[in-house]
C-alpha positions as CSV (number, residue, x, y, z in Angstrom):
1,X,9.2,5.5,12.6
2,X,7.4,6.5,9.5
3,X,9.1,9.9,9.4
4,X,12.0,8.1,9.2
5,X,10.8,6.0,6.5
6,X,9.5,9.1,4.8
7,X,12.5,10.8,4.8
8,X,15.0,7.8,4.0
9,X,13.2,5.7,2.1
10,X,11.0,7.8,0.3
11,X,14.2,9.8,-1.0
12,X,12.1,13.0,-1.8
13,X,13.5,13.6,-5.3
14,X,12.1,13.6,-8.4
15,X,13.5,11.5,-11.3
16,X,16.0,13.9,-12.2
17,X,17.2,14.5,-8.6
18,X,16.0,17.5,-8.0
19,X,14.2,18.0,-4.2
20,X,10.1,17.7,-4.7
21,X,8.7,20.7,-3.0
22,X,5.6,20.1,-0.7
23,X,2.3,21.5,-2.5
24,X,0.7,23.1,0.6
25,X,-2.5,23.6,-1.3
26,X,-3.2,19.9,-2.3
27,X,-6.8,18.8,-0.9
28,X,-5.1,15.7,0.0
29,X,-3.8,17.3,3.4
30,X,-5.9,19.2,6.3
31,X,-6.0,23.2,5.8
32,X,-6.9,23.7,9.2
33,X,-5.2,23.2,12.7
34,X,-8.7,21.1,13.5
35,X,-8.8,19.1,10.1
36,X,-4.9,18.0,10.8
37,X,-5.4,17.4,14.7
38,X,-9.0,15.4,13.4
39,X,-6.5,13.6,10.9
40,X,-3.9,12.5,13.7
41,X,-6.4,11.2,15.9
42,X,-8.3,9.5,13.3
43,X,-4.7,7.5,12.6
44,X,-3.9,6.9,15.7
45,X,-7.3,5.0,16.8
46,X,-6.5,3.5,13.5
47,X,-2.9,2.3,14.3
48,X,-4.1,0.8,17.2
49,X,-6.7,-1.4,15.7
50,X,-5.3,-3.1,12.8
51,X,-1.8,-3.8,15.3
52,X,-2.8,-6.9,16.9
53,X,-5.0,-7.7,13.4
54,X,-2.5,-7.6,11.2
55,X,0.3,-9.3,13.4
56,X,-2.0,-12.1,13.1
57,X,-1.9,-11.9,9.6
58,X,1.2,-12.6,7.0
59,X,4.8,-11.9,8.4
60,X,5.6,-8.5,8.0
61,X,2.2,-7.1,7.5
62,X,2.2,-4.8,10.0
63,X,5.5,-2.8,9.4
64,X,4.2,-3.1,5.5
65,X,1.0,-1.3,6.3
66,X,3.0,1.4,8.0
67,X,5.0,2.1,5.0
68,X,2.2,1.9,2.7
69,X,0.3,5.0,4.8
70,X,3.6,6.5,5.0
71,X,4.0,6.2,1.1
72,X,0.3,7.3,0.8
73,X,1.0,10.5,2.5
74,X,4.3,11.7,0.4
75,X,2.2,10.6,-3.0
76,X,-0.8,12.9,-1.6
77,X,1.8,15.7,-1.7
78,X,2.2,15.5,-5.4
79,X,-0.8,14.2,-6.6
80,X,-4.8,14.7,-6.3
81,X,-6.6,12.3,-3.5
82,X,-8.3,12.2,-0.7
83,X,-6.6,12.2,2.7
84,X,-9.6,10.8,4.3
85,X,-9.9,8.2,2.1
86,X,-6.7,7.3,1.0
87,X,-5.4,6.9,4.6
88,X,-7.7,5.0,6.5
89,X,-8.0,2.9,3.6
90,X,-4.1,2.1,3.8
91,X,-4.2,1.2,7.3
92,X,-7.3,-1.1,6.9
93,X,-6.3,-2.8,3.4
94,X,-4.8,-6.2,4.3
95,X,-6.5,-6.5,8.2
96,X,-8.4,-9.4,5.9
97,X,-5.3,-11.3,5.9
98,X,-6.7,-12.3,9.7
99,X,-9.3,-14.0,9.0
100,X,-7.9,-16.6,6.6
101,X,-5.4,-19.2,5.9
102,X,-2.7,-17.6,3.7
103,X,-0.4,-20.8,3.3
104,X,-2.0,-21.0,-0.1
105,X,-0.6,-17.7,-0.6
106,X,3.1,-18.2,0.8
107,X,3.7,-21.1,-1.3
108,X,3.0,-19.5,-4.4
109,X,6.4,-19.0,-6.2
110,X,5.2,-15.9,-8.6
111,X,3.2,-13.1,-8.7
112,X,1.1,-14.3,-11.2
113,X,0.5,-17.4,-9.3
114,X,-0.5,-15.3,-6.2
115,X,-3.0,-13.5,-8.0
116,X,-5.0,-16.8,-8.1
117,X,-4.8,-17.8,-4.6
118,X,-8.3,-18.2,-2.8
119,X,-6.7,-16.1,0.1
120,X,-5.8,-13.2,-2.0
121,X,-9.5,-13.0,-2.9
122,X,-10.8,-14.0,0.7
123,X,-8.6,-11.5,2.6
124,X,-9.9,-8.6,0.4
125,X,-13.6,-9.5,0.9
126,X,-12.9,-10.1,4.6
127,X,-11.4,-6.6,4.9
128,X,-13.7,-5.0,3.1
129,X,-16.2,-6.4,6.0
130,X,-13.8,-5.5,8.9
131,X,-12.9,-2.3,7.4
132,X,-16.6,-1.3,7.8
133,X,-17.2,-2.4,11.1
134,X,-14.2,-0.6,12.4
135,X,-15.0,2.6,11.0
136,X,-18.8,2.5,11.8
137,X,-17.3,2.0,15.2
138,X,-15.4,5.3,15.1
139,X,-18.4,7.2,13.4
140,X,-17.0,8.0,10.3
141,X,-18.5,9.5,7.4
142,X,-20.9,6.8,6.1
143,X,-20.2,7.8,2.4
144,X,-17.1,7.5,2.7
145,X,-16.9,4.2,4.5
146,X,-18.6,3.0,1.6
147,X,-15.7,4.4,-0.8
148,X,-13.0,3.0,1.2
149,X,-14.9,-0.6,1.8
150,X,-15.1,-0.7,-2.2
151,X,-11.7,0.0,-2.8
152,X,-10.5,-2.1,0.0
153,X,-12.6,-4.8,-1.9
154,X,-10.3,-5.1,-5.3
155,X,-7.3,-3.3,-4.0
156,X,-5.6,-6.0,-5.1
157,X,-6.4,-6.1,-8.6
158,X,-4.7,-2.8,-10.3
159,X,-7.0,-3.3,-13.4
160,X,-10.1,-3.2,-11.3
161,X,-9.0,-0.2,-9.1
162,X,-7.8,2.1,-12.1
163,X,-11.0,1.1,-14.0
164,X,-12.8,3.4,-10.7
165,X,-11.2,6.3,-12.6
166,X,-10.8,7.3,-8.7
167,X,-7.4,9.2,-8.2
168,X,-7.6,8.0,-4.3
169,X,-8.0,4.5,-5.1
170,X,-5.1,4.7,-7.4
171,X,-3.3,6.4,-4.6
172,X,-4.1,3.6,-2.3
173,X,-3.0,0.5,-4.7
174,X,0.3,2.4,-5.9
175,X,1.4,2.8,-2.4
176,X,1.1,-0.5,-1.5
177,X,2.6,-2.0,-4.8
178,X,5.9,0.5,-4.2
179,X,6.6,-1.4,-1.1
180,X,7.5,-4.1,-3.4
181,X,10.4,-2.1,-4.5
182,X,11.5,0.1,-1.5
183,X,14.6,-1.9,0.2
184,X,12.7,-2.9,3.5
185,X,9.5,-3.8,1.1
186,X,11.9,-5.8,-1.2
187,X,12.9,-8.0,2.3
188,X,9.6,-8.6,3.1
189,X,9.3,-10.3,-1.0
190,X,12.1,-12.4,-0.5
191,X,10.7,-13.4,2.7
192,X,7.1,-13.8,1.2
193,X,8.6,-15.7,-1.7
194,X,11.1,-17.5,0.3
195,X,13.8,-17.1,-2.1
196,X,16.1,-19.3,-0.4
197,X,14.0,-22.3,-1.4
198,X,13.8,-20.8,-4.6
199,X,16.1,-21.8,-7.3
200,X,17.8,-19.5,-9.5
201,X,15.4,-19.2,-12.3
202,X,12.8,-18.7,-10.3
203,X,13.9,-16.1,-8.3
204,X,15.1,-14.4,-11.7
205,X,11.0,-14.4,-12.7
206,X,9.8,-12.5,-9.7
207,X,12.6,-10.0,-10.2
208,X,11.1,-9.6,-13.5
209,X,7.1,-9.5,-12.2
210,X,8.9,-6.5,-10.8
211,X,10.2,-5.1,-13.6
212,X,6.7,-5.6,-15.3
213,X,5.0,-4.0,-12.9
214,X,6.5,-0.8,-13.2
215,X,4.0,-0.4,-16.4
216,X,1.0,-2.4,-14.7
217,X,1.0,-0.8,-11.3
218,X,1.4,2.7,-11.2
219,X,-0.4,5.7,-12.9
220,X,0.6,8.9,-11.6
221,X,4.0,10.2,-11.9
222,X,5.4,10.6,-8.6
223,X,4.6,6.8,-7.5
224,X,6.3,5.5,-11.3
225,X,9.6,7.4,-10.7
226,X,10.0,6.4,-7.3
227,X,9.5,2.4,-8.4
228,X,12.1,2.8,-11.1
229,X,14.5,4.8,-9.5
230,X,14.4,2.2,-6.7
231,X,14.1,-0.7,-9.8
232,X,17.0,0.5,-11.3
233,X,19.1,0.8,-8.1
234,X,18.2,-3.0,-7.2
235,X,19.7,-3.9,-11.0
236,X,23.3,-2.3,-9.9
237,X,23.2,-4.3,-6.1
């Protein structure tokens, strides 16, 4: 499934449609036969404990956490990160959702309204506590637990996360801010938002949170061209 959304969704092409070539020698990926066999085990523990967590989260959370690694993996390609932090933080980042009641969160009809939710803030401190305890169970690299538990912590705040000056914590937030604008991510919104009990204006404002957030969410170059090319294609639907 998330080769599929690699390949279709991703649309490997740069802004000017040309085809992005892999970089084979980015440290974001394994070198070694080991390092990429370590990697695939490592997700697929992974996959299997945040399933039944987040499908008792939000709607959707799930298949949004699987294009989020999936986008975290094509922007490691092009830009500097951390594959061992970048990925296990993506599968882990919204497990916090769990633990709370996100009705608060639902019924808020913007973005900016959702930012002040007592959820928003509770899942990421919640995850941040779950995300530890998962991967002290797997024996991971303590130092890097403590990365990853950090950025897990504020992921949700992009002003926070690119004040880290960490290229793998920007990694992490851009990925999951470009589901917003991918077309199964931009489902999930309406459904999130409920647009149908929406009316027209608003529906008109989180359209535009989107459009803002081309300039607010993304640093690197890769994860900006894919939001607007995908932007600018929802404008011509």
């Amino acid at each position: 499934m998330q080769k599929f959304i690699t390949v279709r969704h991703m649309g490997s092409y740069k802004a000017n449609g040309s085809k992005m070539r892999p970089d084979r020698n980015n440290t974001g990926y394994p070198c070694s036969t080991s390092e990429l066999l370590k990697a695939k085990t490592l997700e697929y523990k992974l996959k299997n404990k945040v399933e039944p967590l987040l499908k008792r989260g939000r709607p959707g959370d799930y298949e949004h956490t699987l294009r989020a690694v999936a986008y975290g993996s094509l922007l490691l390609k092009h830009e500097i990160g951390q594959r061992k932090i970048v990925i296990p933080a993506l599968y882990l980042h919204d497990i916090g959702w769990s633990k709370v009641n996100f009705m608060d969160f639902l019924r808020s009809p913007s973005f900016a309204t959702k930012r002040q939710c007592v959820s928003l803030a509770d899942h990421m401190e919640y995850g941040a506590l779950m995300a530890r305890e998962i991967l002290e169970e797997m024996q991971y690299d303590k130092k890097l637990i403590n990365i990853i538990t950090s950025i897990i912590a504020i992921h949700d705040y992009p002003e926070a996360i690119f004040s880290m000056k960490n290229s793998s914590a920007t990694i992490i937030t851009e990925s999951d801010r470009l589901d917003r604008y991918g077309l199964a991510g931009r489902r999930r919104v309406n459904e999130l938002f409920q647009f149908k009990n929406h009316n027209e204006k608003q529906c008109i404002g989180i359209d535009q949170g989107l459009r803002q957030g081309l300039d607010k969410w993304f640093r690197t170059e890769t994860a900006r061209n894919l939001a607007m090319k995908w932007q600018k294609k929802r404008r011509r639907i």
